[in-house]
N, CA, C and O atoms as CSV, one atom per row, in Angstrom:
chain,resi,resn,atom,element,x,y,z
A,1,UNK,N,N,-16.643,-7.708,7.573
A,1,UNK,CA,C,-15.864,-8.584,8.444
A,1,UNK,C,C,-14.715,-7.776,9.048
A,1,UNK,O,O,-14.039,-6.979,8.398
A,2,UNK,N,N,-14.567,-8.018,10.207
A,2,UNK,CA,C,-13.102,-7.080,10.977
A,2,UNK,C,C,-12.336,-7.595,10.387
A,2,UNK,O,O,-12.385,-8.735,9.924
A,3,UNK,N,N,-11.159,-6.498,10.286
A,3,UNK,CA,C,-9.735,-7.587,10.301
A,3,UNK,C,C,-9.003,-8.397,11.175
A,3,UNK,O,O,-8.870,-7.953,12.315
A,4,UNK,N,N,-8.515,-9.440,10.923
A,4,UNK,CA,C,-7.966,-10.279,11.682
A,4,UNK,C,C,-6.235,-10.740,11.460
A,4,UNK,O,O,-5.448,-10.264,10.643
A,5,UNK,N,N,-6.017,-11.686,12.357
A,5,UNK,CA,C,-4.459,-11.450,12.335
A,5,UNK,C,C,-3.698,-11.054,12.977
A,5,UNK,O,O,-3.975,-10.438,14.006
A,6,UNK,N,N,-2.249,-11.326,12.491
A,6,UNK,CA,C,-1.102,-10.916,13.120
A,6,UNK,C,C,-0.894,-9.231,12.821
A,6,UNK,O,O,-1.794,-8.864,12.065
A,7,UNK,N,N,-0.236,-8.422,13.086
A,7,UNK,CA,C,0.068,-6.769,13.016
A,7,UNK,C,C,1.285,-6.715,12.737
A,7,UNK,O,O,1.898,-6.743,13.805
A,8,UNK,N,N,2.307,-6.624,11.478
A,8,UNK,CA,C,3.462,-6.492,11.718
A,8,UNK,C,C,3.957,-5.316,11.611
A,8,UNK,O,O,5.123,-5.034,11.886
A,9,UNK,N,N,2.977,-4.422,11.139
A,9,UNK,CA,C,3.302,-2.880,11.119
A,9,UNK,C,C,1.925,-2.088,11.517
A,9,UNK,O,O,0.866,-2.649,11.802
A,10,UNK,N,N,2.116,-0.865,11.486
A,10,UNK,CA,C,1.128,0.286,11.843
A,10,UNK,C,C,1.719,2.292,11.586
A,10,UNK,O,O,2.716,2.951,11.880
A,11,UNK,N,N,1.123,2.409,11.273
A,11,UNK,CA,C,1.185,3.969,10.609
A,11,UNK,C,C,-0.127,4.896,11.301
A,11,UNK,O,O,-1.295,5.124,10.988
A,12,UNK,N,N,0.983,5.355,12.648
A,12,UNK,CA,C,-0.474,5.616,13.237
A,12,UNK,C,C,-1.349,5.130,13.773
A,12,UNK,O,O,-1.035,3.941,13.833
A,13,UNK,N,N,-2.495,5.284,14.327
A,13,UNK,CA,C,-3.575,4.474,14.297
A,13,UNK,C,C,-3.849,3.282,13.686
A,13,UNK,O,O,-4.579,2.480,14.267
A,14,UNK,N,N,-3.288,2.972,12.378
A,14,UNK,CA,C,-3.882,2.091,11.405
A,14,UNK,C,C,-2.954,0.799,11.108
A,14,UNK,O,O,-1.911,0.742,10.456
A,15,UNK,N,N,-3.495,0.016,11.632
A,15,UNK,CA,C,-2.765,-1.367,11.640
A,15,UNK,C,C,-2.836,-2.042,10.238
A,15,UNK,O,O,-3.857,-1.894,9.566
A,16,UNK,N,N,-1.710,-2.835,9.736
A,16,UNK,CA,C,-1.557,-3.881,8.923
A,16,UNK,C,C,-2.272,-5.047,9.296
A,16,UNK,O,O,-2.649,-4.894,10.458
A,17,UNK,N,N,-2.571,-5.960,8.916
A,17,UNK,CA,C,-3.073,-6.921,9.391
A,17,UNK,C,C,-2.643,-8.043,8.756
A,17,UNK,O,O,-1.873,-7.590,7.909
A,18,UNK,N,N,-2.663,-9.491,8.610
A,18,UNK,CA,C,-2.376,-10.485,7.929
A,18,UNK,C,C,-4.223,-10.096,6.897
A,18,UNK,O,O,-4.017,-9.530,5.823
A,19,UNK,N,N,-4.712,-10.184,6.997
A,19,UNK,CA,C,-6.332,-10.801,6.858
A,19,UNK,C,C,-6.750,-8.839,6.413
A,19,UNK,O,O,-6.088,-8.179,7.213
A,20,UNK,N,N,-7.501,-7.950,5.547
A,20,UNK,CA,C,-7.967,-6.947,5.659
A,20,UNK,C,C,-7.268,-5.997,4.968
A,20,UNK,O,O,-7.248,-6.159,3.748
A,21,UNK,N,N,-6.599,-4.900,5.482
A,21,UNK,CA,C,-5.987,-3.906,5.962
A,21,UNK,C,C,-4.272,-4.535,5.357
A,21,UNK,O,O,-3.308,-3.955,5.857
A,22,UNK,N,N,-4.010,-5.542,4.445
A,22,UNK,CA,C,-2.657,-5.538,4.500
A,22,UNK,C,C,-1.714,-5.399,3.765
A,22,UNK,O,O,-1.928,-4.591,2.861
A,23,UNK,N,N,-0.580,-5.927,3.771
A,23,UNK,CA,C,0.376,-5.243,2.764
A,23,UNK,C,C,1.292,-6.220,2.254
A,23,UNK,O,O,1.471,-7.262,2.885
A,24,UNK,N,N,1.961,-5.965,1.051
A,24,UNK,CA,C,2.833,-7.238,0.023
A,24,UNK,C,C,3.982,-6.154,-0.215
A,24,UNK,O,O,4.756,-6.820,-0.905
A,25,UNK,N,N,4.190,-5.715,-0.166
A,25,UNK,CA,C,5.885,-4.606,-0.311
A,25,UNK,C,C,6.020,-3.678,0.796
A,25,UNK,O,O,5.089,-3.035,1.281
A,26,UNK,N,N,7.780,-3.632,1.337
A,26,UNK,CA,C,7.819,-2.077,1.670
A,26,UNK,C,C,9.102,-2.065,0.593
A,26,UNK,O,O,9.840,-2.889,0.052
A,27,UNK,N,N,8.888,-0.492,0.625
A,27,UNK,CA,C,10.416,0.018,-0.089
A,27,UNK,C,C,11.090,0.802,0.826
A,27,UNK,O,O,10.419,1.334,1.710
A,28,UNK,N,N,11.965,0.931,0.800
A,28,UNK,CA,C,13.047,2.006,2.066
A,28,UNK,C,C,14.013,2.716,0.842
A,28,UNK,O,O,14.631,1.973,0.080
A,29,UNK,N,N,14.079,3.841,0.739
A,29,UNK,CA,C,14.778,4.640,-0.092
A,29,UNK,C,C,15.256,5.673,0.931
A,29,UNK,O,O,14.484,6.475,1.457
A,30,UNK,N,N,16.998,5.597,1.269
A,30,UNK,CA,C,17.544,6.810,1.631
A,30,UNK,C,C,18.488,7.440,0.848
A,30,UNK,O,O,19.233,6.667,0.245
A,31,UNK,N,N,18.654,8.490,0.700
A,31,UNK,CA,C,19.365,9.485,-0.588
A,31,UNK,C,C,19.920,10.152,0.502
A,31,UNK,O,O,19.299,10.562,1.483
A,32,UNK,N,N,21.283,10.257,0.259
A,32,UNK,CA,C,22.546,10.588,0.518
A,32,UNK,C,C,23.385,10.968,-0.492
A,32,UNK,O,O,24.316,10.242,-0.839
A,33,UNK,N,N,23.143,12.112,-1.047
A,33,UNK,CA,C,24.552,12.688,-1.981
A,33,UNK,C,C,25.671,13.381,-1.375
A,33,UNK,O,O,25.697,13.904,-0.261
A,34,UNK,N,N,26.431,13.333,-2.092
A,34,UNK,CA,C,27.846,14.175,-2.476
A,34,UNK,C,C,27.954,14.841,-3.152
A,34,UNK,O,O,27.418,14.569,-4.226
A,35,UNK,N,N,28.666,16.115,-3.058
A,35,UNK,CA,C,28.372,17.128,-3.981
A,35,UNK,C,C,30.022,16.742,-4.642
A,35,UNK,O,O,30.945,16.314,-3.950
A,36,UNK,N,N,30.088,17.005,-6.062
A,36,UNK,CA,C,31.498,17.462,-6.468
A,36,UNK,C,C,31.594,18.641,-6.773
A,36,UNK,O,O,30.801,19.475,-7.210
A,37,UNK,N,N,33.307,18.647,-6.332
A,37,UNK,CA,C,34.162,19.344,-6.685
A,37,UNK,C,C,35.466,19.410,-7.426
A,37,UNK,O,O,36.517,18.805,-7.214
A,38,UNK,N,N,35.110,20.394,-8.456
A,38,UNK,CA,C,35.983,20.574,-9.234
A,38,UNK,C,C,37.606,20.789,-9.028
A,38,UNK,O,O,37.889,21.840,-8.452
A,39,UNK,N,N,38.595,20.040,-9.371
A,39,UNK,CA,C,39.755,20.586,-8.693
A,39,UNK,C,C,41.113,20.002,-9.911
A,39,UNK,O,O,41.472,18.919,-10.372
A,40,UNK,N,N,41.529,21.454,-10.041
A,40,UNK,CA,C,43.220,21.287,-11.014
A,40,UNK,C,C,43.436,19.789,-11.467
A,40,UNK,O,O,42.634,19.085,-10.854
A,41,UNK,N,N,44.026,19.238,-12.101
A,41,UNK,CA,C,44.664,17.910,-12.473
A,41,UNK,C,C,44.454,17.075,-11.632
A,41,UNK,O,O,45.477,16.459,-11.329
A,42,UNK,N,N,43.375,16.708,-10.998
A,42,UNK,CA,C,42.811,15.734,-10.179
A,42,UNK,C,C,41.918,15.347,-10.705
A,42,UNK,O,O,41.614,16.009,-11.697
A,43,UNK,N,N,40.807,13.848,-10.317
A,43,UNK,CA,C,39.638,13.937,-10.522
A,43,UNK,C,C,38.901,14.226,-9.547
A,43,UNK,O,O,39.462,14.432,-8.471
A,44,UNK,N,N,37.267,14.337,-9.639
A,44,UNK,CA,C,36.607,15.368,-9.212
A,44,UNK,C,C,36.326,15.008,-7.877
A,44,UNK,O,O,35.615,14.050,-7.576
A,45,UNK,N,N,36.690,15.508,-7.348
A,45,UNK,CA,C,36.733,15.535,-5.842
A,45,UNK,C,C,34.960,15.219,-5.070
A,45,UNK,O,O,34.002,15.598,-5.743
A,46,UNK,N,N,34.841,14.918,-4.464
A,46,UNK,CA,C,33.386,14.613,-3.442
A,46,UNK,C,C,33.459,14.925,-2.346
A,46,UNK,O,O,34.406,14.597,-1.630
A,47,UNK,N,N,32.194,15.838,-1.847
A,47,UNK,CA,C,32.235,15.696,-0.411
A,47,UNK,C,C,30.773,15.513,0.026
A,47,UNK,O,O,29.822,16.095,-0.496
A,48,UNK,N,N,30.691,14.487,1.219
A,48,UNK,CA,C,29.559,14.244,1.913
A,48,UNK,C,C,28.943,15.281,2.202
A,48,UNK,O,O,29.520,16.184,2.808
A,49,UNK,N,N,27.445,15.392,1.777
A,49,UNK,CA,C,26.244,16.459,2.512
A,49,UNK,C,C,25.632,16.353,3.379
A,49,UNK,O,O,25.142,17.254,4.060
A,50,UNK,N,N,25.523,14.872,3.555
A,50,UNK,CA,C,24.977,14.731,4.487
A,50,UNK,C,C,22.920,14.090,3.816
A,50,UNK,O,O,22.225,14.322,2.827
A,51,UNK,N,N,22.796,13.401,4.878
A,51,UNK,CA,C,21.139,12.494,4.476
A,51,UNK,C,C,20.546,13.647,3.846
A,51,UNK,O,O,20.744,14.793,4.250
A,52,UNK,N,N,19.763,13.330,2.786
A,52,UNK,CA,C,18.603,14.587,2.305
A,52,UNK,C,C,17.379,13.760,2.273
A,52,UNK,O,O,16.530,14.650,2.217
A,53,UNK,N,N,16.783,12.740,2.271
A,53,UNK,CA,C,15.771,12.003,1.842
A,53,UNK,C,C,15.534,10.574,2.769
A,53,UNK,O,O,16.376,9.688,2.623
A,54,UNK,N,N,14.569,10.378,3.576
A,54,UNK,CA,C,14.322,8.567,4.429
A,54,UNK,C,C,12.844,8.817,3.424
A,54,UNK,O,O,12.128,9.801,3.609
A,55,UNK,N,N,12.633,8.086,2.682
A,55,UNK,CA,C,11.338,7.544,2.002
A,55,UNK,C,C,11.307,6.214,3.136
A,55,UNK,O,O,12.089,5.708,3.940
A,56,UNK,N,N,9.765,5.975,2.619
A,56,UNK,CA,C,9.433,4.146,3.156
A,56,UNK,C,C,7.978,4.750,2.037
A,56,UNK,O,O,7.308,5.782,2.032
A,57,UNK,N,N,7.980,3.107,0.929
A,57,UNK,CA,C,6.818,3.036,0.159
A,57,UNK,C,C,6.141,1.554,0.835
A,57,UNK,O,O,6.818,0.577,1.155
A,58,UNK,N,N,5.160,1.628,0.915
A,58,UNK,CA,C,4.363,0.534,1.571
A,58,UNK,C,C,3.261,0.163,0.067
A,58,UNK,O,O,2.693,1.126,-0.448
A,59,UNK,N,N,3.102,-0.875,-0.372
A,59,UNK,CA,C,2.073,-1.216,-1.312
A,59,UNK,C,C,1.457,-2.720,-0.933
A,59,UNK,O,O,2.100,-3.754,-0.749
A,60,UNK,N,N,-0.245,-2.488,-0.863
A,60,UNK,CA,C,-0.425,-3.788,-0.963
A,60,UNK,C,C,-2.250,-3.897,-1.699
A,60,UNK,O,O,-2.790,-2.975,-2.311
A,61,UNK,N,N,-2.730,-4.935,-1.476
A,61,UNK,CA,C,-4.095,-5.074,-2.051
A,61,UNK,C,C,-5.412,-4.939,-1.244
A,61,UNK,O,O,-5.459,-5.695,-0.274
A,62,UNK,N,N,-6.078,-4.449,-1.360
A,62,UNK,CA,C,-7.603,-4.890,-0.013
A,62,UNK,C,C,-8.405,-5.348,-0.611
A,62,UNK,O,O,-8.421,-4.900,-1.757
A,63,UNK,N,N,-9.541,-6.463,-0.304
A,63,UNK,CA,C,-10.253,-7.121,-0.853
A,63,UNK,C,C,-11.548,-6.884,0.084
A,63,UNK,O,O,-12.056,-7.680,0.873
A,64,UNK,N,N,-11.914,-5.636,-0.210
A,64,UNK,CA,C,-13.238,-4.992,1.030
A,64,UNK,C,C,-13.844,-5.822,1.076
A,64,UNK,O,O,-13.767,-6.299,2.208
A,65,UNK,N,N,-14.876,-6.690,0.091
A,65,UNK,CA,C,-16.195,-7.747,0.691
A,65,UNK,C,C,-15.754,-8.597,1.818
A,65,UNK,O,O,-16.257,-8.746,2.931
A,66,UNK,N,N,-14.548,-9.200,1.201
A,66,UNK,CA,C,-13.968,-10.964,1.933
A,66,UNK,C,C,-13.590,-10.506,3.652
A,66,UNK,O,O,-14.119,-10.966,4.664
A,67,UNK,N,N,-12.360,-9.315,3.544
A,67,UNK,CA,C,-11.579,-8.876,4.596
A,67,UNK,C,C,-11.970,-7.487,4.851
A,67,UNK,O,O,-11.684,-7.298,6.034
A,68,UNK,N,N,-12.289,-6.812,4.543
A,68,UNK,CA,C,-12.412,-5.254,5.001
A,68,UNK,C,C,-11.288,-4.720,4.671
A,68,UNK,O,O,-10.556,-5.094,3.755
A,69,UNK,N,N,-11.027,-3.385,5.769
A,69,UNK,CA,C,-9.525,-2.553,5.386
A,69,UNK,C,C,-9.934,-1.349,4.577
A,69,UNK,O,O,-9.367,-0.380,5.082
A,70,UNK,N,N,-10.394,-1.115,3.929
A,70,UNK,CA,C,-10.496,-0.377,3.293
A,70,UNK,C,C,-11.110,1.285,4.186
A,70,UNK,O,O,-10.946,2.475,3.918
A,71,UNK,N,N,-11.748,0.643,5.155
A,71,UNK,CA,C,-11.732,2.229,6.115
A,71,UNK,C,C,-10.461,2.481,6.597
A,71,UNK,O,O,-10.424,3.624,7.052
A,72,UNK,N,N,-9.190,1.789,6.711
A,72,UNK,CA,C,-7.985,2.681,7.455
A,72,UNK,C,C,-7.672,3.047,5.927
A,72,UNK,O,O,-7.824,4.245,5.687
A,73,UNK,N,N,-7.260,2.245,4.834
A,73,UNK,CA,C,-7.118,3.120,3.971
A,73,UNK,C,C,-7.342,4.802,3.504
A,73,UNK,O,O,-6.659,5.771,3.173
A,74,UNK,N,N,-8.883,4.396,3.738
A,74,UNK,CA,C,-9.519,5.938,3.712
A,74,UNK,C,C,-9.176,6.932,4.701
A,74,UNK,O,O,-9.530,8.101,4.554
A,75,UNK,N,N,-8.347,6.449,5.943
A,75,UNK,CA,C,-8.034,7.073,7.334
A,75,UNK,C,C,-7.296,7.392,6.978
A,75,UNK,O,O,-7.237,8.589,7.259
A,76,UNK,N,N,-5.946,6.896,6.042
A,76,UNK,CA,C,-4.595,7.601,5.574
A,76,UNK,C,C,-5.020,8.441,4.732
A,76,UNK,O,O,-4.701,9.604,4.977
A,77,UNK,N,N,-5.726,8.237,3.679
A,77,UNK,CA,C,-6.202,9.336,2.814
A,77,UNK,C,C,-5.999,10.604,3.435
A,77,UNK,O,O,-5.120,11.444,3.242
A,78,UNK,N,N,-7.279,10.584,4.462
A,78,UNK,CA,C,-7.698,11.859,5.107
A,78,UNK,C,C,-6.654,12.264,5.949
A,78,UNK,O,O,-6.340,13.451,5.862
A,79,UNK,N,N,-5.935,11.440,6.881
A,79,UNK,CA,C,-4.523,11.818,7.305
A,79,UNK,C,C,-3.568,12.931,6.248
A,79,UNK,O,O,-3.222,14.082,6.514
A,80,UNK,N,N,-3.388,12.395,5.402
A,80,UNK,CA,C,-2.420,12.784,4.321
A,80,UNK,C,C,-3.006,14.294,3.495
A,80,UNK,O,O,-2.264,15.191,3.096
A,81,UNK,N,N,-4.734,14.267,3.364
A,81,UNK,CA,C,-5.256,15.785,3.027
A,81,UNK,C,C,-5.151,16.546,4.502
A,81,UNK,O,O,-5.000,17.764,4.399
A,82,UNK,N,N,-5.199,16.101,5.662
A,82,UNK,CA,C,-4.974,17.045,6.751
A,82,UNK,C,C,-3.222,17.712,7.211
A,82,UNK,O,O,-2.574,18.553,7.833
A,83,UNK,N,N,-3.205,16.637,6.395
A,83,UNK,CA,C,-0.895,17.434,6.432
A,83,UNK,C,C,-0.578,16.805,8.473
A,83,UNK,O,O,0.242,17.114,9.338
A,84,UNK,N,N,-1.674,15.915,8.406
A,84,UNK,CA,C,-0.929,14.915,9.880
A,84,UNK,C,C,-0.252,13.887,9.856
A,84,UNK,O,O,-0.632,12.786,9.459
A,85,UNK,N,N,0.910,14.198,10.321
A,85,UNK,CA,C,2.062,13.018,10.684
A,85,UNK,C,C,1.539,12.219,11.148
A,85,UNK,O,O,0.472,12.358,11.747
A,86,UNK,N,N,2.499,10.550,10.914
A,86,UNK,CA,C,1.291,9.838,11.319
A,86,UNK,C,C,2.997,8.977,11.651
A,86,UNK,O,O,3.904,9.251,10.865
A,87,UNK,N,N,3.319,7.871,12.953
A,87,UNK,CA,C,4.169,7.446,13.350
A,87,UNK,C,C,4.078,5.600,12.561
A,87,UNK,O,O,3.047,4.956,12.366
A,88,UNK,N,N,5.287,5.236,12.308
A,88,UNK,CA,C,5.446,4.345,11.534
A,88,UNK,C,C,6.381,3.273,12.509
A,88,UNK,O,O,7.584,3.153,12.742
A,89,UNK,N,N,5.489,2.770,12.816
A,89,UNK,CA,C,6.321,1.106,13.391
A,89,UNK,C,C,6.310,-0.223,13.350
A,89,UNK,O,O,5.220,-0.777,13.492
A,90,UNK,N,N,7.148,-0.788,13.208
A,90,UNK,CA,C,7.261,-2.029,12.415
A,90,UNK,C,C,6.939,-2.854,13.975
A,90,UNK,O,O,6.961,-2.242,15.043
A,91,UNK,N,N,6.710,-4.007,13.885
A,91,UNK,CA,C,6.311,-4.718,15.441
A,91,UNK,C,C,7.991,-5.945,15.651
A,91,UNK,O,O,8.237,-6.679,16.608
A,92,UNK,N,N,8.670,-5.774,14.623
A,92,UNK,CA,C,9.423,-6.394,14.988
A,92,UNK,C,C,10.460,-5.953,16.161
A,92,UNK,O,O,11.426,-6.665,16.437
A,93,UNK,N,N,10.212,-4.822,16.780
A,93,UNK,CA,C,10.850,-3.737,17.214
A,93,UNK,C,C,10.905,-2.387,16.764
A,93,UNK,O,O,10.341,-1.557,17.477
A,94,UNK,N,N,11.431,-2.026,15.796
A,94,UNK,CA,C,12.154,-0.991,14.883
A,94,UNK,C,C,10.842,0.200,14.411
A,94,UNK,O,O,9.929,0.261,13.588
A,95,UNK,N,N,11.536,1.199,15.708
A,95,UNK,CA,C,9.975,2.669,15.162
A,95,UNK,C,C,10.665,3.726,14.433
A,95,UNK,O,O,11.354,4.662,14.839
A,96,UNK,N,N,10.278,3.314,13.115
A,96,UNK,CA,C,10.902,4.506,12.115
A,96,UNK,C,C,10.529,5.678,12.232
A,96,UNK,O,O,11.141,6.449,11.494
A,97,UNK,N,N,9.660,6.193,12.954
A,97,UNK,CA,C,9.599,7.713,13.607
A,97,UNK,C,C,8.119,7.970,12.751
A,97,UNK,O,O,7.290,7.212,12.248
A,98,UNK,N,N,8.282,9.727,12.893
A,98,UNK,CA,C,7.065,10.505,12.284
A,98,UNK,C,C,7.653,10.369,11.175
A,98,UNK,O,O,8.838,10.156,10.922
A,99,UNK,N,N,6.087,10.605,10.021
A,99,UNK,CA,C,6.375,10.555,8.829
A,99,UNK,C,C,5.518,11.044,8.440
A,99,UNK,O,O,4.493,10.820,9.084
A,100,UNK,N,N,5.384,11.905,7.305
A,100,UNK,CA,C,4.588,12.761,6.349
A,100,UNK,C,C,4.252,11.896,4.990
A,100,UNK,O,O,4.983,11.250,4.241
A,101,UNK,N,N,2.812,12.161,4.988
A,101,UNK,CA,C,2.030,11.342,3.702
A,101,UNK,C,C,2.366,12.177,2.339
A,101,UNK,O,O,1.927,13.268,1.978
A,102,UNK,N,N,3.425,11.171,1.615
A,102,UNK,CA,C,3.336,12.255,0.430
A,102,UNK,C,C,2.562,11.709,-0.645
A,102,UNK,O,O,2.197,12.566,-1.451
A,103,UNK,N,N,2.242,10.658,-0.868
A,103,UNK,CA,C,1.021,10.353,-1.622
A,103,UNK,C,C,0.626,8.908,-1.542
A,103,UNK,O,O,1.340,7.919,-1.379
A,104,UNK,N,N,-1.092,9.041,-1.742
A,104,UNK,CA,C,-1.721,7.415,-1.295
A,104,UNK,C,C,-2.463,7.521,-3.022
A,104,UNK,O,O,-3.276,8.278,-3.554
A,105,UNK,N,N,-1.671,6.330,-3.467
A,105,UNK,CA,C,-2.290,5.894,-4.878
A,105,UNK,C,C,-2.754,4.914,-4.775
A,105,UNK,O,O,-2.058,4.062,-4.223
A,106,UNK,N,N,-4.413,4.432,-5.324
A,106,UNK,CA,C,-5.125,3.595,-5.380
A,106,UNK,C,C,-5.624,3.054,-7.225
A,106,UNK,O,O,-5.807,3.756,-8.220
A,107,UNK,N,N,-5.697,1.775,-7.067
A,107,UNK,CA,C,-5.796,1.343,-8.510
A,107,UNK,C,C,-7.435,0.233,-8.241
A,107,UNK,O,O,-7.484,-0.839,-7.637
A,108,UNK,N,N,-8.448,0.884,-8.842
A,108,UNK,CA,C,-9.328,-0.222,-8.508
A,108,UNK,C,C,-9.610,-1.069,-9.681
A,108,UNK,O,O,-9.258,-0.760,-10.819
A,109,UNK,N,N,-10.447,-2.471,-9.285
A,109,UNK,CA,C,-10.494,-3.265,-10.148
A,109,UNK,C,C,-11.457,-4.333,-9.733
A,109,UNK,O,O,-11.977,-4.459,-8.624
A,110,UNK,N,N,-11.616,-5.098,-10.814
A,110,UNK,CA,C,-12.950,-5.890,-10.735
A,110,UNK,C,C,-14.203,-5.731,-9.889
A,110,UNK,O,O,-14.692,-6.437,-9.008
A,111,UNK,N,N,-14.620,-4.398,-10.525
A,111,UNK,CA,C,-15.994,-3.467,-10.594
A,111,UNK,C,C,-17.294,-3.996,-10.758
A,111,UNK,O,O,-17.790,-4.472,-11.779
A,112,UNK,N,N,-17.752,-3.869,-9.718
A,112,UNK,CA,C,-18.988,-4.965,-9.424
A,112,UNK,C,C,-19.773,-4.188,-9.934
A,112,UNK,O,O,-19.417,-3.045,-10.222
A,113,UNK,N,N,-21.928,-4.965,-10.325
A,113,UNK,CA,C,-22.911,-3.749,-10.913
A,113,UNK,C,C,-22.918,-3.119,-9.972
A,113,UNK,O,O,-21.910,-2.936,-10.654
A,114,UNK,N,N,-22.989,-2.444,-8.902
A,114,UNK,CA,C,-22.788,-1.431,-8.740
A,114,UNK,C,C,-21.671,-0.459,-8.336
A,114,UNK,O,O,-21.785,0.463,-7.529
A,115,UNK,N,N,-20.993,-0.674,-8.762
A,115,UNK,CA,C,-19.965,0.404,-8.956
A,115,UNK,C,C,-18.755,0.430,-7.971
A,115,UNK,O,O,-17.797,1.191,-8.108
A,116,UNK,N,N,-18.907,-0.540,-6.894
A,116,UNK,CA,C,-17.923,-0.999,-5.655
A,116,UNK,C,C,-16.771,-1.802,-6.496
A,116,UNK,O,O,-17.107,-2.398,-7.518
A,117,UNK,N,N,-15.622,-1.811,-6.127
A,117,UNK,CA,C,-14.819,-2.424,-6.466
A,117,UNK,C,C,-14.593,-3.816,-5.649
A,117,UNK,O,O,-15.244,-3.858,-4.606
A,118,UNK,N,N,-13.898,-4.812,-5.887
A,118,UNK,CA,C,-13.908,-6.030,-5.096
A,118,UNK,C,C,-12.376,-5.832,-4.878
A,118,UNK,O,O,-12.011,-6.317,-3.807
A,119,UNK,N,N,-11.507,-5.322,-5.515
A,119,UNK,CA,C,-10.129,-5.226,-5.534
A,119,UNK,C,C,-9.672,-4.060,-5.591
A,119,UNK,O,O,-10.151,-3.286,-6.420
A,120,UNK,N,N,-8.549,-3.610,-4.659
A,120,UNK,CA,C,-8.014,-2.095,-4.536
A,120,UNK,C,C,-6.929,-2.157,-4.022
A,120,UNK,O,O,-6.725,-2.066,-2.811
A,121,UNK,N,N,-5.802,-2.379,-5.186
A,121,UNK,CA,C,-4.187,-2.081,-4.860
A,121,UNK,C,C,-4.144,-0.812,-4.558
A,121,UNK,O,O,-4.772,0.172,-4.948
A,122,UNK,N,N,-2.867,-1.078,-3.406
A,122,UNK,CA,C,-2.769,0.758,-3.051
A,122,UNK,C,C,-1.203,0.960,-3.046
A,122,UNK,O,O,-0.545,-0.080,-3.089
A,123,UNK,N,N,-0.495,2.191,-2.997
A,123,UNK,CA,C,0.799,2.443,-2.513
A,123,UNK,C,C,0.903,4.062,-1.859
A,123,UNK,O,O,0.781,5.165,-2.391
A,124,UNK,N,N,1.148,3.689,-0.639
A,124,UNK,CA,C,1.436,4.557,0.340
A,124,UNK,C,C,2.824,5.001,0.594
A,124,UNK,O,O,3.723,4.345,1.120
A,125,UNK,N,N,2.879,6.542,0.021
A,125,UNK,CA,C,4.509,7.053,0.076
A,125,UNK,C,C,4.707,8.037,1.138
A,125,UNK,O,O,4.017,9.051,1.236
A,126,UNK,N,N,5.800,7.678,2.053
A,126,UNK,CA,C,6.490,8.590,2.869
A,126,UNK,C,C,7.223,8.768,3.323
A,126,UNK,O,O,7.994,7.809,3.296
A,127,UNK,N,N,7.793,10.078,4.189
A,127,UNK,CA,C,9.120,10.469,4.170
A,127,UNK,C,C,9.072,10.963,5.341
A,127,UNK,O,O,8.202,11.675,5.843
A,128,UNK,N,N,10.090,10.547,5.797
A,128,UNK,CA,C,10.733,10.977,7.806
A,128,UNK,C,C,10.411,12.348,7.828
A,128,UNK,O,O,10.397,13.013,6.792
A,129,UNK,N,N,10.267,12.609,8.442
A,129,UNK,CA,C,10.474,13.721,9.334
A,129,UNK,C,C,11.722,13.931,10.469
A,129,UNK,O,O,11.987,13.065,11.302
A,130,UNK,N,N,12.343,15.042,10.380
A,130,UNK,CA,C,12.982,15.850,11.202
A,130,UNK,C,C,12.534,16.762,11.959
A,130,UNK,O,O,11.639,17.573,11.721
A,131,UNK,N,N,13.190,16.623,12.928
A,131,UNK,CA,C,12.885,17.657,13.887
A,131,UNK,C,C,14.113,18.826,13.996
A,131,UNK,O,O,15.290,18.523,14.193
A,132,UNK,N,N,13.715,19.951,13.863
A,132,UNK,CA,C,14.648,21.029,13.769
A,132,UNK,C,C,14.427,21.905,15.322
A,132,UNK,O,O,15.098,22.909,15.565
């Protein structure tokens, strides 16, 4: 069955979907430290470094028989062994830019006789890219 639905995000080529292809979490992790510094009869002083880290974790379930999805899944896979950026935009507006696949974890479950799964949580991790 295609997927169907609304699109509220896409990574690349590969659409979210309500129905297929979709998703139940994002996470947004940005890391921003301060380094300290040590200083005489004061306490320890901080100074901004500046951004080191934009994560975005995306996790959700596919239910291949009912909805499909499970081929863009496999599209990020292969995205992510080819070391291709893949652009991340939300449809509410907001294009979080290029982003690098740093890992697609899959958990399967309720394993049919032959060996297909009916259920396949996934979580898709990645991190901005800069341009230098």
């Amino acid at each position: 069955m295609a997927a169907q639905g609304p699109t509220p995000m896409a990574l690349g080529g590969f659409a979210f979907r309500a129905l297929g292809f979709s998703f139940n979490t994002q996470e947004i992790d940005l890391d921003t430290p301060w380094a300290e510094i040590e200083v005489c009869y004061r306490l320890t002083a901080l100074q901004w470094t500046g951004p080191r880290d934009d994560r975005f974790a995306i996790k959700g379930i596919v239910f291949e028989e009912e909805f499909g999805g499970l081929s863009s899944l496999e599209g990020i896979r292969a995205s992510a062994k080819s070391g291709t950026p893949l652009m991340l935009v939300t449809f509410s507006g907001k294009v979080h830019g290029r982003h690098a696949i740093q890992r697609v974890s899959q958990e399967r479950d309720a394993i049919r006789y032959d060996g297909l799964a009916r259920r396949t949580s996934y979580s898709i991790e990645l991190r901005r890219l800069e341009t230098l």
